[in-house]
Structures are given as structure tokens and as C-alpha cells.
N, C-alpha and C positions, 0 to 999 in steps of 0.2 A: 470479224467473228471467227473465220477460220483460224485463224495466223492467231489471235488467243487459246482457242480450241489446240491448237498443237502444242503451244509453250505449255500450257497446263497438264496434260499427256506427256511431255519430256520431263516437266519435273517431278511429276509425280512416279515416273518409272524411274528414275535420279532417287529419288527419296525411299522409296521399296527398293529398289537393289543394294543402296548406301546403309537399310537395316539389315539386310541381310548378311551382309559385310559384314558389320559389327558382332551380331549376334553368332555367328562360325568363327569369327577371332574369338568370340567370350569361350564356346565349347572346346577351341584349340587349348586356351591358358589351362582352363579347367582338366583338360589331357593330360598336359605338363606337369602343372600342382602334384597331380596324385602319381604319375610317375617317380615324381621328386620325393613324396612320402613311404610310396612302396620300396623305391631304394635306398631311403636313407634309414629305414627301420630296420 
């Protein structure tokens, strides 16, 4: 029971950090994008 209890715990903090990851690379491109628009206009 324990030894489940912890795998469940590990992946679940695997699985929320692994969004959050994602979602700070999506606001980094989004950075870049409009960087790229403001200097190419």
C-alpha cells in the first residue's frame, strides 16, 4: 500500500512539473514570435 502510495506521488509531481515545462516553453516561443514581428516591421 505504501510502495503504491509513493509511485502515485512521484508521478503525479512528474506529470505537474512536465506541464509546467511545457506551458513556460509555449510563453517563451510566444516572446520570440512578437519579438520577431516588432523587428521585422
Amino acid at each position: 500500500m505504501m510502495r503504491k502510495l509513493l509511485i502515485l506521488i512521484l508521478l503525479s509531481t512528474l506529470f505537474i512539473s512536465g506541464c509546467e515545462c511545457v506551458s513556460g516553453f509555449g510563453r517563451d516561443l510566444q516572446k520570440t514570435g512578437s519579438w520577431i514581428e516588432r523587428n521585422t516591421s
